[in-house]
C-alpha positions as CSV (number, residue, x, y, z in Angstrom):
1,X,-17.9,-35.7,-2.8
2,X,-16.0,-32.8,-4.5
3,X,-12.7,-32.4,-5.2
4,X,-10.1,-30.1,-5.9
5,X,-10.8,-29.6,-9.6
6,X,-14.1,-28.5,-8.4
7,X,-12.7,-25.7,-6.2
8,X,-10.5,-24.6,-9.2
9,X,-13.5,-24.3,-11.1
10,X,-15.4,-22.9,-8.1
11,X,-11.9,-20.2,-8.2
12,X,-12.2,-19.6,-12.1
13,X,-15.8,-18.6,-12.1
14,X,-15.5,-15.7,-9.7
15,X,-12.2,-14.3,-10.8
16,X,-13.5,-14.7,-14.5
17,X,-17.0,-13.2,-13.6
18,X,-19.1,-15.8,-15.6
19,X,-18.9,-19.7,-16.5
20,X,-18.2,-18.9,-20.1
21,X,-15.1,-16.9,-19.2
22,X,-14.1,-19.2,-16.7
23,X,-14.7,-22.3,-19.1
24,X,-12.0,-20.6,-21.5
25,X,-9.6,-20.3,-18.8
26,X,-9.7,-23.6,-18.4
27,X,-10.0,-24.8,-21.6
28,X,-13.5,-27.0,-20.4
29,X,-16.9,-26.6,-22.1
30,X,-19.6,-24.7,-20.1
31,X,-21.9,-27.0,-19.6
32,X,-18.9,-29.3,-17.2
33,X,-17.9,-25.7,-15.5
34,X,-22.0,-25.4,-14.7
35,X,-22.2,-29.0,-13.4
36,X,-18.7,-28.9,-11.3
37,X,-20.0,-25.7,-10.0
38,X,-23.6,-27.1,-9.1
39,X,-22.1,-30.5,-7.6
40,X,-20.1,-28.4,-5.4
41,X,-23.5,-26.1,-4.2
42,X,-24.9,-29.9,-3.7
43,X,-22.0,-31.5,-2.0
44,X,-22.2,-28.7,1.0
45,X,-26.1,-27.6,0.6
46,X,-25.4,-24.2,-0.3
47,X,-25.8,-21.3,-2.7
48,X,-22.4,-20.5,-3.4
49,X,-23.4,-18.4,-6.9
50,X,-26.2,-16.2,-8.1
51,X,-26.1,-16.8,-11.8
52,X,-28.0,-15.3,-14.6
53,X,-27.4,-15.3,-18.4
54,X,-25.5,-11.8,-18.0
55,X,-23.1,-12.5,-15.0
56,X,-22.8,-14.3,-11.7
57,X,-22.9,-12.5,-8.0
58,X,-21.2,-14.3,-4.7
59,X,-23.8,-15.1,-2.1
60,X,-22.5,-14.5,2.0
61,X,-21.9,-17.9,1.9
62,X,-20.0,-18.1,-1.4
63,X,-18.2,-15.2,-0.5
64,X,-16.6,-16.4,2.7
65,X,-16.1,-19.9,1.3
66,X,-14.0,-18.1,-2.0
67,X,-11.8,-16.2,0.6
68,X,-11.0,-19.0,2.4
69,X,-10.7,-21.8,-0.2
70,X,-8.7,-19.5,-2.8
71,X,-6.1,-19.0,-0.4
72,X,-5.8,-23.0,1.0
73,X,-5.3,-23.5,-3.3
74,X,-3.2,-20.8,-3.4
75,X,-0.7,-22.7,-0.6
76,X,-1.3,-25.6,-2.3
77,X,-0.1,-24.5,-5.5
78,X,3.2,-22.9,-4.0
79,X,3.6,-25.9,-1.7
80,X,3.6,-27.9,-5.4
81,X,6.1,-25.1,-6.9
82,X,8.2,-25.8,-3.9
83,X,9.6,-29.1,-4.3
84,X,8.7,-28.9,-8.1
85,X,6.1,-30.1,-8.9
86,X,4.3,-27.3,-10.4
87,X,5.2,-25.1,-13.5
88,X,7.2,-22.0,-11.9
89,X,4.7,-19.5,-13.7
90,X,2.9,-17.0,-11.0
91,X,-1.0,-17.2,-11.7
92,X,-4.4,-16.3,-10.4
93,X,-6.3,-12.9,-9.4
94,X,-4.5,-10.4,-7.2
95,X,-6.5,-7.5,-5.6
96,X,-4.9,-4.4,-5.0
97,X,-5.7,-1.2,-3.2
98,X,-3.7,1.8,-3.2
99,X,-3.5,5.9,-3.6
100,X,-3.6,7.4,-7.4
101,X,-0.5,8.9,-7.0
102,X,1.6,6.0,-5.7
103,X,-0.3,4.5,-9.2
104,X,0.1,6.9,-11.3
105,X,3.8,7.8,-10.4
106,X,5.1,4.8,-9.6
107,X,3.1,1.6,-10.3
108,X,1.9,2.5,-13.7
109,X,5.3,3.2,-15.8
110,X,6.6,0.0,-14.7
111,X,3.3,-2.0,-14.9
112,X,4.0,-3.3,-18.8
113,X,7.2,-4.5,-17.2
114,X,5.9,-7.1,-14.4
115,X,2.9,-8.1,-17.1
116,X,5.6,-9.4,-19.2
117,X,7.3,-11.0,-16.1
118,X,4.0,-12.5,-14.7
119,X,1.7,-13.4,-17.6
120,X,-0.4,-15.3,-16.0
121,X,-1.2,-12.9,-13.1
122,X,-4.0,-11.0,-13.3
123,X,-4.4,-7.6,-10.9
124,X,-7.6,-6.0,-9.7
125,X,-6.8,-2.3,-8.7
126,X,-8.5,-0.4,-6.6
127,X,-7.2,3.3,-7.0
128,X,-8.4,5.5,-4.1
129,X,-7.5,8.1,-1.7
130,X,-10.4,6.9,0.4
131,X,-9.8,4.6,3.4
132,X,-10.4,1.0,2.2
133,X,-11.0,-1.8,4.5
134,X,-9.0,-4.6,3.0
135,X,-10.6,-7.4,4.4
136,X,-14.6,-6.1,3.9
137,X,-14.0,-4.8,0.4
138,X,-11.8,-8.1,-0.2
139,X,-8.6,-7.0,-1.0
140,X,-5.3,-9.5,-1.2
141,X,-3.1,-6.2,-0.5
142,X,-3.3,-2.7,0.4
143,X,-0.9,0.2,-0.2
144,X,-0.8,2.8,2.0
145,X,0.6,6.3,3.1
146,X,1.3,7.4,6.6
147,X,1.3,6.3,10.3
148,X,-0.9,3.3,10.3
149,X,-3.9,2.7,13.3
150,X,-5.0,-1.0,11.9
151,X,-3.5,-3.1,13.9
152,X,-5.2,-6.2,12.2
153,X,-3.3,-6.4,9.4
154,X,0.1,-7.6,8.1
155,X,2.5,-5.0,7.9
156,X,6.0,-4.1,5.6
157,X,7.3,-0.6,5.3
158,X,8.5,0.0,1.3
159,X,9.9,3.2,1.8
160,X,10.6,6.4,4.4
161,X,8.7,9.3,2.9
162,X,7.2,12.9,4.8
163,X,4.9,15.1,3.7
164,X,5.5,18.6,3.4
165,X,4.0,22.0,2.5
166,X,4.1,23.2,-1.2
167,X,3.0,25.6,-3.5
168,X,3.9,26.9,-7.0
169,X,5.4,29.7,-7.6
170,X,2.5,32.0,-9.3
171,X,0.6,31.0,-6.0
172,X,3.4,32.4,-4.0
173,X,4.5,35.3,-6.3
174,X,0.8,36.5,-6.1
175,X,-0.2,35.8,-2.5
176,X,3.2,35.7,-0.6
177,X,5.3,33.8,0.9
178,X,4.4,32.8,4.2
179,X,6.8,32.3,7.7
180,X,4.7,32.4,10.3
181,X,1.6,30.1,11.0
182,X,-0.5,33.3,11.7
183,X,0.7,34.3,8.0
184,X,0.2,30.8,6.6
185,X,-3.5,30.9,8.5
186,X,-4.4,33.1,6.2
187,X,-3.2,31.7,3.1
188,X,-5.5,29.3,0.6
189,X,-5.2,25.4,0.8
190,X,-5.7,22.7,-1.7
191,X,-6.9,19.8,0.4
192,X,-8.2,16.4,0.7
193,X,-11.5,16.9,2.0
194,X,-9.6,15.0,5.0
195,X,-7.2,17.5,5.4
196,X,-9.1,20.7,6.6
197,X,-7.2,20.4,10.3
198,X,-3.6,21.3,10.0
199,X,-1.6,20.7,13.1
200,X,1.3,22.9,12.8
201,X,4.3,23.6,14.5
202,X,5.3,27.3,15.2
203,X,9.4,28.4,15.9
204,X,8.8,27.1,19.6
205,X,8.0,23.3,18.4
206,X,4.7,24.0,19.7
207,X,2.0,22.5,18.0
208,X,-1.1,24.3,16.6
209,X,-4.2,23.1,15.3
210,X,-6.4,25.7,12.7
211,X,-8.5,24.8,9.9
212,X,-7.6,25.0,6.7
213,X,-8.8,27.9,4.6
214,X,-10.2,26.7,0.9
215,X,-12.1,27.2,-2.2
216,X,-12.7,23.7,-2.9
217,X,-11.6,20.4,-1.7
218,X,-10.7,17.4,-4.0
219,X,-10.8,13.7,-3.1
220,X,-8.4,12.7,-5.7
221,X,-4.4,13.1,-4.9
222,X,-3.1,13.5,-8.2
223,X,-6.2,16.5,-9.3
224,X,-5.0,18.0,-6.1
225,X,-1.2,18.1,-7.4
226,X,-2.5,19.8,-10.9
227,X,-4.4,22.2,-8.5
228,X,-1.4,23.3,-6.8
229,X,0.4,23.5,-10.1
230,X,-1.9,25.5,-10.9
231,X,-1.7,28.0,-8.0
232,X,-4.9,27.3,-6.5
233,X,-3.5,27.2,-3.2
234,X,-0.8,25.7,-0.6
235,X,-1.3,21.5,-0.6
236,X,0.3,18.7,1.6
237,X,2.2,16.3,-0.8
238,X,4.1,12.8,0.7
239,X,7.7,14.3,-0.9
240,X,7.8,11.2,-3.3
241,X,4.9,12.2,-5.0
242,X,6.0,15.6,-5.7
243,X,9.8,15.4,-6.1
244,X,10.2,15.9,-9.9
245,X,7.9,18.5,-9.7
246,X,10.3,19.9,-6.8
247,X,13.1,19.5,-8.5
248,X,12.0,21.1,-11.9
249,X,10.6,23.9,-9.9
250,X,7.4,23.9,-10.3
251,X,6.6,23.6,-7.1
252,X,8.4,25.0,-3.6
253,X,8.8,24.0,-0.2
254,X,6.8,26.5,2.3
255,X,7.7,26.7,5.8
256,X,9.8,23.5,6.0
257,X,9.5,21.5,8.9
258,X,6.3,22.7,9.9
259,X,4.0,19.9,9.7
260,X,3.8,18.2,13.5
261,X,2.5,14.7,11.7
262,X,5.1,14.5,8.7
263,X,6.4,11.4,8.8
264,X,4.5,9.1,6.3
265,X,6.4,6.0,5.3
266,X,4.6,4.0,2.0
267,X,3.3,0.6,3.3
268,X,2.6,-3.3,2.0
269,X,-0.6,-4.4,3.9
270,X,-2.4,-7.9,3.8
271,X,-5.1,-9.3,5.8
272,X,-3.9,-10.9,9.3
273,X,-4.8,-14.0,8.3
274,X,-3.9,-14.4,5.0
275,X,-1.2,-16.8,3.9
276,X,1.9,-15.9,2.2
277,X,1.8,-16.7,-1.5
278,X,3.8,-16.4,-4.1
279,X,1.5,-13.6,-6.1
280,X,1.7,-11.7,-2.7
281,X,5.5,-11.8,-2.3
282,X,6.2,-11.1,-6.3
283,X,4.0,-8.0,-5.9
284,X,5.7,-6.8,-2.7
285,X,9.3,-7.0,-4.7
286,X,7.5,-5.3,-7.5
287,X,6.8,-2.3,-5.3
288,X,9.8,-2.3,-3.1
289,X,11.9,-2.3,-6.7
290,X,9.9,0.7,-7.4
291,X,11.2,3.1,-4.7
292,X,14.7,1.9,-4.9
293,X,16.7,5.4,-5.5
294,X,15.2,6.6,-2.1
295,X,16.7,4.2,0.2
């Protein structure tokens, strides 16, 4: 029968991408992190790993048994921390979705910071503007922007934020300023290939809907800030992201309070059925303690 140093093993080999790597980790020769790893495939008459000389690659089966046994060992570990029994070091693989510009901004100056905290962590990012699904593309937590539709997952708000309308000022100096939808209608937009539909209010609070009227469209949020500082065109920013740029005046608020879906608070997402570790919970004060000076 196998035991739990087998599903450690079983753990080390696919966060580590390969025996060898995995053998390193934890400090074992390859040949025992190839026989724990085969008992196991035995013990439940499975394939659990593709495996060549150059890497290994989950199988359907391997892949739902990681999910489920990583987090069980996960619990058990901080169930061991708990009553002390375990070294108080955070460790393992934590897989992280979230929008460049949260990254970039925010995440990224401070990252050095929690490494040094939490050594022994290791972080997968996933930097995207695209939708992700965080439990098909197997992520431990997502970040995300705006009013949220999945009701499947786990849910903590980091911070308020709203998105607003901005350009710089050679954009505006050249084209205009606008203050009136049918004048903004006209103007150029840097969008998100997502953003094309504006819904708009006008001075009655009543909403229209036009499309957006653009050059280009970028699928990246931070390219789409240098594009607007650039004077490309009118963009929707989440405030946050933009706020030293606002401040330094290199960008302006147009037509303030005109956008009829502003509100957009930053989010902390995991998978409905995913237990609360302690790699979860260091990250979620990691990010919180990030957006601090807007509370």
């Amino acid at each position: 029968m196998y035991n739990l140093t087998d599903l450690e093993t079983f753990i080390a080999v696919v966060e580590n991408k390969g025996v060898l790597a995995a053998a390193r980790e934890q400090r074992l020769s390859p040949a025992t992190v190839s026989h724990r790893l085969s008992k196991l495939e035995r013990e439940l008459s499975t394939v659990l790993v593709f495996r060549d000389s150059r890497r290994v690659r989950l199988s359907p089966a391997g892949e739902l048994f990681y999910h489920r046994v990583g987090a069980i060992i996960e619990a058990l570990h901080d169930a061991e921390h708990s009553i002390g029994a375990r070294s108080s070091s955070v460790s393992g693989l934590l897989r992280v979705t979230m929008p460049p510009w949260v990254f970039s901004k925010y995440v990224m100056p401070k990252l050095t910071e929690f490494e040094t905290k939490y050594p022994a962590l290791k972080l997968d990012f996933l930097i995207t503007d695209h939708f992700v699904n965080v439990v098909d593309d197997a992520q431990d937590v997502a970040i995300r922007v705006g009013q949220l539709t999945d009701s499947g997952l786990l849910s903590r708000k980091i911070v308020n934020n709203s998105r607003i309308l901005c350009a710089a000022p050679s954009y505006i100096k050249k084209h205009g300023m606008p203050h009136t939808l049918s004048e903004l209608a006209e103007h150029y937009w840097v969008c998100l290939p997502w953003q094309r539909q504006l819904k708009l209010y006008d001075k009655n609070n009543k909403i229209h809907t036009f499309n957006a009227k653009t050059r280009f469209t970028i699928s990246n949020s931070d390219n789409m800030t240098q594009a607007a500082l650039a004077g490309h065109g009118i963009a929707i920013k989440s405030k946050i992201a933009i706020n030293d740029e606002l401040r330094a005046g290199n960008l302006v608020e147009v037509m303030p309070n005109a956008m009829a879906q502003s509100d957009a608070p930053v989010w902390f997402l995991r998978p409905q059925n995913s237990l609360t570790t302690r790699k979860t919970e260091v990250f979620y004060e990691f990010m919180k303690s990030l957006f601090t000076s807007y509370e």
